[in-house]
N, C-alpha and C positions, 0 to 999 in steps of 0.2 A: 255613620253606622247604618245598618243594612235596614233598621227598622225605620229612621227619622227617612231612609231614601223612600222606603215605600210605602208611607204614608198617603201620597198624592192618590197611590194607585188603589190604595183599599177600601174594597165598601164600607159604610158603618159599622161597626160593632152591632148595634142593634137591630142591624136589617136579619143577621142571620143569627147570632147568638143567644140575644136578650131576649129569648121567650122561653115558655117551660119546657119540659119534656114532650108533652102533646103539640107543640107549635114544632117540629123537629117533622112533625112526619106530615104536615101540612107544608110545607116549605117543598117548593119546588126538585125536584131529582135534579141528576146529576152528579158533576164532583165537586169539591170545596177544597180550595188551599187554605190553610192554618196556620202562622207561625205565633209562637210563642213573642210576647216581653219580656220573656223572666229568664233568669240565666241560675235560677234554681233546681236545682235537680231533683227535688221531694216535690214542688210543684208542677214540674214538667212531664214528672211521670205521674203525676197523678189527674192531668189532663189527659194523657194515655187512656186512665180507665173509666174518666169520667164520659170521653167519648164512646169509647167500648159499651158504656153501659146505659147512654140516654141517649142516644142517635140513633135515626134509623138509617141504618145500614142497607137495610133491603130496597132502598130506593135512592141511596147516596154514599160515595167512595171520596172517602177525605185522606188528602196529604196534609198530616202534622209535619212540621219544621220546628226546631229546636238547637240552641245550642246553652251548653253549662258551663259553672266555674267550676273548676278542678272537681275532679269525682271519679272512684271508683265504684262501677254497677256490675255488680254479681248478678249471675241467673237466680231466678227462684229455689230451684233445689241446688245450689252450691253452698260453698265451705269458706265463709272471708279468711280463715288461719289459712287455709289452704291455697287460695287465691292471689294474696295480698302483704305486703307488709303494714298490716295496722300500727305498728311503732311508728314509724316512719311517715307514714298518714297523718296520724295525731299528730308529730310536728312539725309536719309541713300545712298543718289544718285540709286537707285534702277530706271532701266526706267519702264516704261508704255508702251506697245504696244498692236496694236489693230489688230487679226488678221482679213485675208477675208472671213472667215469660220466664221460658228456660234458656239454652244456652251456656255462652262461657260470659268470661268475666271481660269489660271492659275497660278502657282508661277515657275521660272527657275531661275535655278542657276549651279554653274558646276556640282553641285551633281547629275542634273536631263537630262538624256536623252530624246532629241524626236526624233522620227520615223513617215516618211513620206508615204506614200506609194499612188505611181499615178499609173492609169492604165486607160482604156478607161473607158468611163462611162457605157457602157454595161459589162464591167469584173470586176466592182466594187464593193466588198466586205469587210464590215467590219468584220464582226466576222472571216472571216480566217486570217486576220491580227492580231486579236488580238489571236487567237489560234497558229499560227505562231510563235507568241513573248511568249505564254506562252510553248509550245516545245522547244523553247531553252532554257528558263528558268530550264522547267525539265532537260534537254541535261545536262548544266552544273550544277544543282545542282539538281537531283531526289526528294530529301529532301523537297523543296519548295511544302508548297502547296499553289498554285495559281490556281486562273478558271476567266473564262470569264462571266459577269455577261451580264444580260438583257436589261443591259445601255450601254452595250458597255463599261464597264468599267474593267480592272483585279483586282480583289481582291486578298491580301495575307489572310492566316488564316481565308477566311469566312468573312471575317470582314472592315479589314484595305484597304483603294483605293491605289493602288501604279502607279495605271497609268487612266488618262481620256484621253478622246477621242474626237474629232470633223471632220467634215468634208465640202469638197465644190464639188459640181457634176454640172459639166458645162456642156455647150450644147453635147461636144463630149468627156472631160476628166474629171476625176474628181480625189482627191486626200482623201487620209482620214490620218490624223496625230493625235499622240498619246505619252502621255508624260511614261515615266519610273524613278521614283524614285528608286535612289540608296544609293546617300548620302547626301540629300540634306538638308540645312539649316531649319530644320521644328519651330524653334524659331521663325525666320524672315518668312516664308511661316507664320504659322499662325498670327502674328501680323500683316503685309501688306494687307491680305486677309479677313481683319474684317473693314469696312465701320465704321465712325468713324460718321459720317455724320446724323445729324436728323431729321424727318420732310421731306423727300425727298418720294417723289411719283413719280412712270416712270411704264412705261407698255413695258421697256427694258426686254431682257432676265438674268430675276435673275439666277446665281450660286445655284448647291444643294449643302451645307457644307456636308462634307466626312469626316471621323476619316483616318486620312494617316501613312503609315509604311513606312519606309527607307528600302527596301530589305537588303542594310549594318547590320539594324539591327538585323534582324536574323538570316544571315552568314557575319562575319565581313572581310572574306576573300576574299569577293568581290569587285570589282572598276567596271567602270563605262567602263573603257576599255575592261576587260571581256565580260560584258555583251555586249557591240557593238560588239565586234568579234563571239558571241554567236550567234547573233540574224540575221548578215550578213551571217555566213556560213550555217542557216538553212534556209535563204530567198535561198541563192543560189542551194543549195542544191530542194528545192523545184520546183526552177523556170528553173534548171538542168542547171546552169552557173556556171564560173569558180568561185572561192570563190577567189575573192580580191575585192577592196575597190579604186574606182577614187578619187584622192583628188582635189577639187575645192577651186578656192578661188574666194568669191562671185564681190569683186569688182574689178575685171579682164574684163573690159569690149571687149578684145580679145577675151576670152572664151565667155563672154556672154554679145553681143551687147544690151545695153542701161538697164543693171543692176543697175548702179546708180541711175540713174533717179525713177526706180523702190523704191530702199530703203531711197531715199530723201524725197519721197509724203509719203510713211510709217511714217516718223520722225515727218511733218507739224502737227503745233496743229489742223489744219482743217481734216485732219483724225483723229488724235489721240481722240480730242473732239467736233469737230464740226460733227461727225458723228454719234454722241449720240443723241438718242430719244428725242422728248419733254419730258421734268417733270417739275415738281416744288416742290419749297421747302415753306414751312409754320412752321417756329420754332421761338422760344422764347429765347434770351438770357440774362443773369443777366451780369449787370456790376456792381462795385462799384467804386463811387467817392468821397474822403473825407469822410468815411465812412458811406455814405448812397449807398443803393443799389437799381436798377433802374431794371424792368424788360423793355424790348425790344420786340417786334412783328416783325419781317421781314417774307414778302412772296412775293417769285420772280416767275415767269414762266419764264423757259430755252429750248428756242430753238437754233439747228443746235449751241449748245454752248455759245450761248449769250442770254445775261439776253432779255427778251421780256417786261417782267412788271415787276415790283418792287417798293413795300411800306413798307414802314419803320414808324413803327409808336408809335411815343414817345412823352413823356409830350413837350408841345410848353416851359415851363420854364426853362426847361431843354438846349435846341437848339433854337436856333432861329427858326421857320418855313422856311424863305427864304435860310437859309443854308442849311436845310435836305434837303429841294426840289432840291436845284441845286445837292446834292449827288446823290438825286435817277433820278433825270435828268442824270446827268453824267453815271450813271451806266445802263440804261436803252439803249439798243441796242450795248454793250460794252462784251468785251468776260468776261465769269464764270472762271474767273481766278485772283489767287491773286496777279499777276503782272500787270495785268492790273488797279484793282484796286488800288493797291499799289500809280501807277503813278496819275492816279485820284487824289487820298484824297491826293499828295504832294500837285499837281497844283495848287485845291481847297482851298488848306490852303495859299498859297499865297495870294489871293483876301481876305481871312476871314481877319474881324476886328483885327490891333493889339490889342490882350486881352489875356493875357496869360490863363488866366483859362478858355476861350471859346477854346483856341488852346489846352489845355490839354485835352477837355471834347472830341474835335474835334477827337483828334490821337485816343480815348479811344474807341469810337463810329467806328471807321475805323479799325481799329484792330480786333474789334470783329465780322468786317463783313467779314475782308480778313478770318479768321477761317472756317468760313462757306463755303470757296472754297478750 
């Protein structure tokens, strides 16, 4: 593993990290490499902002190194219904995270490296970052043809995206981070990455779809190791620092006072979805019961996450009236989620009339609304 290799080569922990925020700007200038231990994603990006926000920048430019276990990471103003299959997440246990940067949405897994790179907001440049990463790419394999597109994006072959890009520029620092595919799960990236979701309207920031290559695939003689060693010894090289590699580990709150608390607010569903745009959904679903089939109208408005209005709207012989109501009562100001719902339609079927086939009709109509979250 990439980290037990460069161990040999890294300075202490304590030389650069272990002091407060005032020992940050006493510490000699220049550049710092970082890479994480942690293959957490609420942690790794919460090293992101823990850098952002207690380093001085103004006198040192740090390349973070990371990589996660399955994850999908939304931009700050995006839409996960819109971005993602959450059904399909949940059982594949895939997380959801939302970064503080904008952007689109991406796929991580161990196969997929990111690259962080902070500097002060006046020495902030994307395109040498991403020309950077593609010099080491030529460094170690001449072969590759990679370039830097117009999007801030690297292309392999012209064609394939193997790495996107996002960034955040604060009042005095700012960071720009960019993913690199190496060998990454593209079965599961394209399944996760396709909204499953109908009828949804948001004036969130949509995802461009990209055709993706796995660099593995067109030298299989590559890892993922490589390339991080690749891409540090040419930062270093550039920024005229010794070429080795700090290893942090992000919930060391020694190293870095009040890290957790950082990666705790990352995890809350009030980040995750409560920081999703107003939208609304307006779709149609079929059920069948005893073999007749019933179309369905639901249309909710979702705000900061929770349902704001919602009608549901079905034949009266079908459902009671005073039953639906109390659903869309219950569901109205309640979070866009299908465990909330879930608890709802139990509760609700307690008070419903013992009637077996109102209670079948009941689960059948709740099922098909938890689908829609």
């Amino acid at each position: 593993m990439v980290l037990l290799s460069l161990l040999k080569k890294c300075l202490p922990l304590s030389c650069i990290l272990r002091t407060p925020k005032a020992g940050f700007r006493s510490t000699t200038s220049g550049g710092l490499i970082i890479q994480s231990v942690s293959n957490d994603v609420y942690q790794n990006l919460a090293v992101e902002d823990w850098i952002h926000d207690h380093m001085d920048l103004e006198n040192r430019q740090v390349l973070f190194l990371w990589r996660n276990s399955p994850a999908v990471v939304i931009g700050r103003h995006q839409n996960p219904w819109q971005e993602c299959n959450l059904r399909l997440m949940r059982q594949k246990n895939i997380k959801l995270a939302r970064r503080r940067s904008g952007g689109g949405t991406v796929y991580h897994d161990l196969g997929n490296i990111n690259l962080t790179f902070f500097t002060a907001r006046k020495k902030y440049e994307r395109v040498a970052n991403l020309k950077l990463i593609v010099k080491a790419l030529k460094a170690l394999r001449p072969q590759l043809d990679v370039h830097v597109t117009d999007r801030y994006d690297i292309l392999l072959e012209r064609q394939y995206k193997i790495s996107g890009t996002a960034a955040k520029l604060g009042r005095a620092a700012a960071y720009h981070h960019c993913t690199l595919l190496c060998n990454a799960d593209k079965v599961v990236l394209s399944s996760v990455l396709k909204s499953p979701y109908k009828g949804l309207k948001s004036n969130a920031t949509p995802s461009v779809p990209a055709s993706v290559k796995n660099l593995f695939e067109e030298d299989p003689s590559l890892t993922c190791e490589m390339l991080l060693d690749a891409i540090a010894k040419e930062y270093a090289m550039q920024h005229q620092i010794d070429n080795h590699i700090t290893l942090i580990n992000p919930a060391d709150e020694t190293a870095l006072p009040g890290i957790n608390d950082k990666a705790k607010e990352l995890r809350t569903w009030e980040w995750l979805y409560g920081k999703t745009p107003k939208f609304s959904i307006s779709t149609c679903f079929n059920m069948v019961y005893k073999g007749s089939a019933l179309d369905v109208k639901v249309n909710m408005d979702v705000k900061h996450g929770r349902i704001e209005v919602c009608n549901i709207n079905l034949p009266e012989q079908w459902l009671p009236p005073a039953l639906c109501s109390e659903l869309v009562k219950g569901l109205t100001g309640s979070k866009f989620c299908p465990e909330e719902t879930t608890t709802l339609a139990t509760t609700l079927l307690r008070v419903c009339p013992q009637d077996d086939e109102l209670h079948s009709k009941w689960n059948l109509l709740c099922e098909n609304m938890i689908t829609l979250m």
